[in-house]
N, C-alpha and C positions, 0 to 999 in steps of 0.2 A: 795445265790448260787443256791437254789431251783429254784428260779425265772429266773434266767437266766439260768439253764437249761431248763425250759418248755421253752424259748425264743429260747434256742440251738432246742429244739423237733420238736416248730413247723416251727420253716425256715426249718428242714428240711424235713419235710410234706407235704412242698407247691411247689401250680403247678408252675412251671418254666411260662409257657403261660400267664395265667391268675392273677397268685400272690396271689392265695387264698386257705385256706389248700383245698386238694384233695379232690372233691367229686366222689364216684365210680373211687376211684383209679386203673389205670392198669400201666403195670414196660414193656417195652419191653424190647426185647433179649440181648441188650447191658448195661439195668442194668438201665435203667432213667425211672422214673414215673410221671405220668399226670392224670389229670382227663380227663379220657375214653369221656368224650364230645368233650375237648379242643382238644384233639388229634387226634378225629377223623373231625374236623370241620379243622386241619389243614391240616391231609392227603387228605383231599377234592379238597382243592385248587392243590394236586399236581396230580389228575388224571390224567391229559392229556399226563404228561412227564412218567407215568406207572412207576414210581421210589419215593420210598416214604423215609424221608428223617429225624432221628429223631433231635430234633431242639437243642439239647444240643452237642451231640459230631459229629453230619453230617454225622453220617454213615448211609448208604443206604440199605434197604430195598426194593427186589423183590422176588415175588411180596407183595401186601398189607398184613402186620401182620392179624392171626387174634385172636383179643386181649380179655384178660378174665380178667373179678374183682379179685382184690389184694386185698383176704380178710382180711389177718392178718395186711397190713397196714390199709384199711378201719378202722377195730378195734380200733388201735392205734387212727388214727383220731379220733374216737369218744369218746375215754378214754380222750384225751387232750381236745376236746373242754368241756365236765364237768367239771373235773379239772380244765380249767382256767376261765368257767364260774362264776365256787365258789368260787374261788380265787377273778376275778371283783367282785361278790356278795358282798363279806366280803369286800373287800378293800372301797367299794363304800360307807358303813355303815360310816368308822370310819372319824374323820375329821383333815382333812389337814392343813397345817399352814394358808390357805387364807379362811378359813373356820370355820365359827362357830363354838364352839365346845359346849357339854353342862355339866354344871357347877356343875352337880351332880356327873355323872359319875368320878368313881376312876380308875387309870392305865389307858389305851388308852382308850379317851375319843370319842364318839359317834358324831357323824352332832348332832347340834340341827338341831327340827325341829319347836320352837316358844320362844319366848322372851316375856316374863310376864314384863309390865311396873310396875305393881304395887310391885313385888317381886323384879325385877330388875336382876332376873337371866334368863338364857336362857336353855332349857329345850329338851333331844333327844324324840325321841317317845315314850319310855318307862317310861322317870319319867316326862312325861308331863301330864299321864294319869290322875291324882290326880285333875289337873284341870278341867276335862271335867265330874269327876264322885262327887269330893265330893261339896256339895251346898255351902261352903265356900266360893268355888274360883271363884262362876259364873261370878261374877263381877267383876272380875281381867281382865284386858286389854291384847289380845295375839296378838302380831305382827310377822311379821319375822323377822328371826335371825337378831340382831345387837349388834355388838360388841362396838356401843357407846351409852353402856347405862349410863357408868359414866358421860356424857354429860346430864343425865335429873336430874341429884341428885347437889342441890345447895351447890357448896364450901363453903358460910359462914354456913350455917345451918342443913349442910349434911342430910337435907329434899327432897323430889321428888320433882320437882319443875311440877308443874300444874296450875300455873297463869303465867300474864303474863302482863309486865309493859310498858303501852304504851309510860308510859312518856321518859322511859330507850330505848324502841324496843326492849326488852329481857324478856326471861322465866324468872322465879320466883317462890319460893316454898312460901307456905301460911304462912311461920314468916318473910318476909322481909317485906310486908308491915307494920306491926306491928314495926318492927325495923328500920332500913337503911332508907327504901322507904317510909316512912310514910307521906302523904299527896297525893301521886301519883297516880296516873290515872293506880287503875290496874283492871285488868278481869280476868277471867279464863281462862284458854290456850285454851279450848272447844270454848269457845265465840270468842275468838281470831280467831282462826282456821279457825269457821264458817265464819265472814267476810272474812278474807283472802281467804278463799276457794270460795266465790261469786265473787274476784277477779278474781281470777285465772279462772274462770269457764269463765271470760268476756275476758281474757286475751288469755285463749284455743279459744277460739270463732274467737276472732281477728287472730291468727296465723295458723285456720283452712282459714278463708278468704284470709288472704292472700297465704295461700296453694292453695288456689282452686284457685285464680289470678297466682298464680306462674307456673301452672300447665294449664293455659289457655295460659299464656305466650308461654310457652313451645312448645303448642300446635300450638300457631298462628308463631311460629318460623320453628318448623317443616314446618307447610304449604306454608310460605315462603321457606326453603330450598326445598319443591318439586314445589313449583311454579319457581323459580329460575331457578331449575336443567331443568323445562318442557319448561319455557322460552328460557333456552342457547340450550336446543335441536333442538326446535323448529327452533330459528332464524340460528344456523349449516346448519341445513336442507334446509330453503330456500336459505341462503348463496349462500351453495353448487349446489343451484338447478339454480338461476340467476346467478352466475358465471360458471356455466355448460349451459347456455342459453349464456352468452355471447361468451364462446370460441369457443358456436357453429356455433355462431353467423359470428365471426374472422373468422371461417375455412372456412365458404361459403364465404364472401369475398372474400378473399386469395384464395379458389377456383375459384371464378367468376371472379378474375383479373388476376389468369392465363389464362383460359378459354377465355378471352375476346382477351390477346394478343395473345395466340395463333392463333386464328381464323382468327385476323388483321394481324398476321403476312401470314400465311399462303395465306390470300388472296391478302396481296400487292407483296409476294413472286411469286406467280403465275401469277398473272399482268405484272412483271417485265419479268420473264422466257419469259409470251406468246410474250415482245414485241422483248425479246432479240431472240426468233425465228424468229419473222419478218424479223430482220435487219442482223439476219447471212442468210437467204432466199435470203434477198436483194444483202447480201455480195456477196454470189454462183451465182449470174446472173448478176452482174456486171461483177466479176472475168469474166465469159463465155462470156460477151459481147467483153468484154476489149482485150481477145483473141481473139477474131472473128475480129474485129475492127483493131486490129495489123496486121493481118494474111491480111484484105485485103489492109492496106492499102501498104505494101511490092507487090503484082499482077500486073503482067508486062503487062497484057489485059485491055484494056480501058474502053471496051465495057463489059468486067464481072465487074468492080471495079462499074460504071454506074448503071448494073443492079441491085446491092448488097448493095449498100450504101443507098438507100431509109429504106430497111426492117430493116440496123444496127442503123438508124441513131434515130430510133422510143425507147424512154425510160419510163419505166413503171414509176406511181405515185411512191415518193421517199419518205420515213421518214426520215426525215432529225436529224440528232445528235442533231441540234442545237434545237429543238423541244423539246428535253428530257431534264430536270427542275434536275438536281441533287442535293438536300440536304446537306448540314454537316450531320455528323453521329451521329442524336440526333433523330431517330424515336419516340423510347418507354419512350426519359431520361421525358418527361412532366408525364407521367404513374406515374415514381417513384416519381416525386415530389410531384404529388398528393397522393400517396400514405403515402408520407413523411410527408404532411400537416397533413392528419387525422390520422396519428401516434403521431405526437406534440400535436394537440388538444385534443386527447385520453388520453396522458400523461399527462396535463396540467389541462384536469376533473380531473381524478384521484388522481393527486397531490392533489387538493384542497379539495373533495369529502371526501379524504382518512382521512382527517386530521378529517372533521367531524364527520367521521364513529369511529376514533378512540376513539375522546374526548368523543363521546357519548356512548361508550363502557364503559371507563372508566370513565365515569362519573354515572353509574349507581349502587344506592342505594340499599345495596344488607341487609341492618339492617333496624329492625325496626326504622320509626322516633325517635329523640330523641325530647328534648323539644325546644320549639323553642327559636332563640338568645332575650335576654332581654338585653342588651347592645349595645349600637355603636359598640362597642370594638368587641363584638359579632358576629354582622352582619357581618363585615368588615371580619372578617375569611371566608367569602362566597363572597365576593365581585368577582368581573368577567369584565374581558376586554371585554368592547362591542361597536363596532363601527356600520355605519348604514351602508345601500346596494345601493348604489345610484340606478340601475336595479329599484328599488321599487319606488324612490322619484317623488312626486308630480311634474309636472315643474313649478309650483311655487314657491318651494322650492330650497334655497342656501343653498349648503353642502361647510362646510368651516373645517380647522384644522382638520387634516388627519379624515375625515367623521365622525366627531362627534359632528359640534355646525352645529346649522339646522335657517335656517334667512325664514320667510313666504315674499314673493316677492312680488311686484306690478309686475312685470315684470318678463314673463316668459324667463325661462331659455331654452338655446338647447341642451337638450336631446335628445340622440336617442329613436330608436322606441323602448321600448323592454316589451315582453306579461305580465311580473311582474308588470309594474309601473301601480301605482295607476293612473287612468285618470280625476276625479273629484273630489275627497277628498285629501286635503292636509294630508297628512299623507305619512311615508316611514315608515319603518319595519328595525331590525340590521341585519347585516349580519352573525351574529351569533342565531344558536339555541340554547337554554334556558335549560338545564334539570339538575335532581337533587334539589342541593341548590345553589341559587343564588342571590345577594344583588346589589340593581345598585342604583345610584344616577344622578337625572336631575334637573341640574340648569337651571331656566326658568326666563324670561324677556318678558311684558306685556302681554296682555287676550289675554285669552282663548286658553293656552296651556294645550294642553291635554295627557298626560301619558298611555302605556296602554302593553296588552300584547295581543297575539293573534295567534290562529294556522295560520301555512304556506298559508293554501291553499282558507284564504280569499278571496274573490273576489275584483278583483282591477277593473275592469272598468264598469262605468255606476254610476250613481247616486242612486241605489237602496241601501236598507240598508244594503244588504250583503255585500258593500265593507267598510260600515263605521264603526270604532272602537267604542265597545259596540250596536250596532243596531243589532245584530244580535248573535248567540247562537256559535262564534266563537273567540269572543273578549271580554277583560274586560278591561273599559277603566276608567279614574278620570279626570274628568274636570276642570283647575285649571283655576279659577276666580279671577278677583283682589280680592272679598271678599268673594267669597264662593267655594267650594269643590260641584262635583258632581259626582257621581259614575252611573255611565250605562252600563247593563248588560241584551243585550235580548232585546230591548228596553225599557224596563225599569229603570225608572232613581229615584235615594237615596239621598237627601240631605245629606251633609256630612258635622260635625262641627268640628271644630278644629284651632288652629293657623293659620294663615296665615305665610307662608314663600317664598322667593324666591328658594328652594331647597325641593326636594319630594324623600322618599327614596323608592324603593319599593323591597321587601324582597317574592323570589317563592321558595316553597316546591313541585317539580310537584311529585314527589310520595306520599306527605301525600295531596298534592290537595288544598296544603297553597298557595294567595296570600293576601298579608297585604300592605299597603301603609301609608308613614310616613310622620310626618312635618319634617324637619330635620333645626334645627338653634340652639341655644347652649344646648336646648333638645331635646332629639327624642321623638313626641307622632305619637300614632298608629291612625288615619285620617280613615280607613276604611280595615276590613280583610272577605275574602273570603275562604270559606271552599266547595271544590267541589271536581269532579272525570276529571282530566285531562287527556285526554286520545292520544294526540300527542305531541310532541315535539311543545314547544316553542318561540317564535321572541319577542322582544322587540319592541312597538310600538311607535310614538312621531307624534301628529297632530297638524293640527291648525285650531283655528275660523274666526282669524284676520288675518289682512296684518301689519306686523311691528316686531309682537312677536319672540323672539329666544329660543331656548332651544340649550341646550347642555351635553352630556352624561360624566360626573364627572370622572378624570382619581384617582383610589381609592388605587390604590397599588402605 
């Protein structure tokens, strides 16, 4: 009851504001008390309105109270916080049901504050002292409080147990061996402990390392989420900046082909007006001839009709009707048609464009790599529809079954012109770009097909090495020989050992900067892997040495 009265005391003690008993308590006029900080740090906030407002029952004060220490409460406050100081004091001492207690103490028993292994009792401050002063005890064992000391005292022999049976993996007190356990592999608990504790020391070790791995993890995640977040900003930005370039792009247009008709119109307008003044000129002096002409030929005088008919009979140069080219009324409809064309050609990029733009949105690797596929089964989860570009194809090269089996020609094929196709190197590139993870498979037929991958903006025409796959520091290609593999990269070229197969699988990580190349026939072996920094989007490449050889891009799904 005591107790929940100081509980009644000091709720009502405390600042309403703050929730903490009263410091330099003040009461205003309406009877509610605060600590003189709180309350005046509230009327702060209400200068402006000159109406101060107290916050318990809202009645209003003008102008500003001015407020004085509530000693006799202050008092109070300070009487209750010793009292329940001494109160926690005491309560703190004695021990609770989850809490040691010690095993001397009579009626409410005391916290231990240490546990004698070798007495097996646990011990408050006061009757622990015995150990610390008399020379008996020096060598009695003090731990903290534990309430399973009946756990070190042996059931059969109700001895300490202080060895310890390796043969068993259990404590032991020093008459089992003797008895039960005799012949068994035992030691001391001490000895035991020690080993174990060299364990453990290697065992901290290891789950520090891997703390500080887990913690680098973390770190290199972080820095991916801000490389990420800097990336999607960054590419928003230009987005917005190139589609803010193109619409501004559209609007001059669309300006310029008003501008253009207007002008055309305006000048075929005025053309037309100036000739339709001529011909109503002409109209007004016919009409006045026509009169003049009637008038004399009615003149009953012979000799005026004589004098007068030379001057009427004289007719100025005529614009004839028939001179004037009249149209159907199709002036500007060519304007909109061409206007219409490169609206459909705009739409017809963009369609195509668009889709790339998307896949490769959402084709981007926002986790760390994981490990790479070790199974067919594996790969095949990354597999990818990849057809080739005919734009790019050699014209020596037959593109057959919807652009994905490739035939090396004696005879060239008619292509049109276009600034993608390779001119020298047989070779074509897919019409898809590569990113993420991606797994393809090419079936090949006679030498010297060659596999390969390589940024967009390789050079296609000219027999230099910039256009050939692997000659230069834009392509990684594998040369597949009836009996040998060769890998070229840079001009530099890697003999490669492995199976021989009619099928090559090849397996790209462009964000971890993986490409691998496989045998693929009823095993998959790994033929050659590449570990570098890719640093644009992807094409699947397919060349040739020979006139004869086919390759074809494996349909996987």
């Amino acid at each position: 009851m005591a107790q929940q009265g100081n509980q009644l005391d000091r709720e009502k003690i405390c600042c309403p504001i703050c929730l903490d008993l009263l410091k330099d308590p003040v009461t205003t006029s309406c009877g509610h008390s605060y600590c003189m900080k709180c309350i005046k740090s509230h009327w702060d906030t209400e200068d402006e309105k000159k109406v101060y407002t107290c916050p318990q029952c809202r009645q209003d004060f003008i102008p500003r109270p001015d407020l004085r220490k509530n000693t006799m409460l202050a008092d109070l406050v300070e009487e209750l916080k010793k009292t329940g100081l001494q109160a926690a004091r005491a309560d703190h001492c004695y021990a609770g049901p989850e809490v040691v207690a010690c095993d001397v103490c009579t009626g409410r028993k005391l916290k231990a504050q240490k546990t004698c292994l070798v007495c097996l009792i646990s011990f408050c401050e006061k009757h622990l002292q015995p150990h610390y002063e008399i020379p008996a005890y020096s060598k009695h064992k003090l731990v903290v409080p534990s309430k399973r000391l009946q756990e070190n005292v042996c059931s059969r022999h109700d001895e300490v147990m202080k060895m310890f049976c390796r043969t068993d993996q259990q404590s032991i007190c020093y008459v089992c061996p003797v008895d039960e356990l005799k012949g068994h592999d035992t030691v001391s608990a001490a000895a035991e402990r020690s080993e174990r504790q060299r364990e453990l020391e290697a065992s901290l070790q290891n789950i520090q390392q891997r703390i500080q791995d887990r913690e680098k993890d973390v770190k290199l995640l972080q820095q991916e989420v801000e490389a990420i977040n800097g990336s999607a900003d960054k590419t928003v930005g230009n987005s917005e900046k190139i589609f803010t370039e193109l619409i501004r792009l559209m609007e001059k247009r669309r300006s310029d082909v008003k501008q253009q008709v207007r002008s055309q119109q305006q000048t075929e307008v005025s053309r037309v007006r100036e000739l339709q003044e001529k011909l109503e000129q002409e109209i007004t002096e016919l009409k006045r001839k026509d009169a003049e002409m009637k008038k004399l030929s009615h003149t009953q005088d012979h000799n005026q009709f004589l004098r007068d008919y030379p001057s009427l009979s004289q007719f100025s140069k005529s614009t004839h009707s028939s001179s004037i080219n009249i149209r159907p009324l199709r002036y500007f409809e060519d304007v909109t048609a061409a206007v219409s064309e490169v609206r459909d050609k705009l739409q017809d990029v963009l369609r195509e464009k668009w889709t790339n733009i998307s896949q490769t949105v959402t084709e981007v690797d926002v986790l760390l790599s994981g490990p790479e596929p070790k199974t067919r089964a594996e790969f095949l989860k990354y597999s990818c529809d990849i057809t080739l570009d005919p734009n790019t194809a050699h014209i020596g090269l037959l593109l057959s079954d919807g652009n994905r089996k490739l035939t090396s020609m004696s005879k060239h094929q008619s292509y049109s012109s276009h600034p993608d196709r390779f001119t020298n190197y047989r070779q074509v590139l897919s019409k898809e770009s590569l990113n993420g993870r991606c797994y393809w498979e090419v079936e090949r037929r006679g030498r010297g097909v060659c596999v390969a991958v390589t940024y967009k903006n390789i050079s296609r025409a000219g027999r230099s090495d910039e256009c050939g796959f692997g000659r230069n520091d834009k392509s990684w290609e594998l040369d597949c020989d009836k009996n040998s593999y060769k890998f070229w990269y840079n001009k530099a070229q890697t003999l490669v050992s492995g199976p021989q197969s009619s099928r090559v699988g090849l397996y790209l990580d462009h964000r971890a900067g993986i490409l691998s190349f496989y045998s693929i026939s009823k095993t998959m072996t790994l033929l050659h892997r590449v570990q570098t920094t890719f640093t644009q989007p992807l094409h699947a490449g397919l060349g040739f040495n020979y006139v004869g050889a086919t390759a074809e891009l494996c349909k996987l799904k």
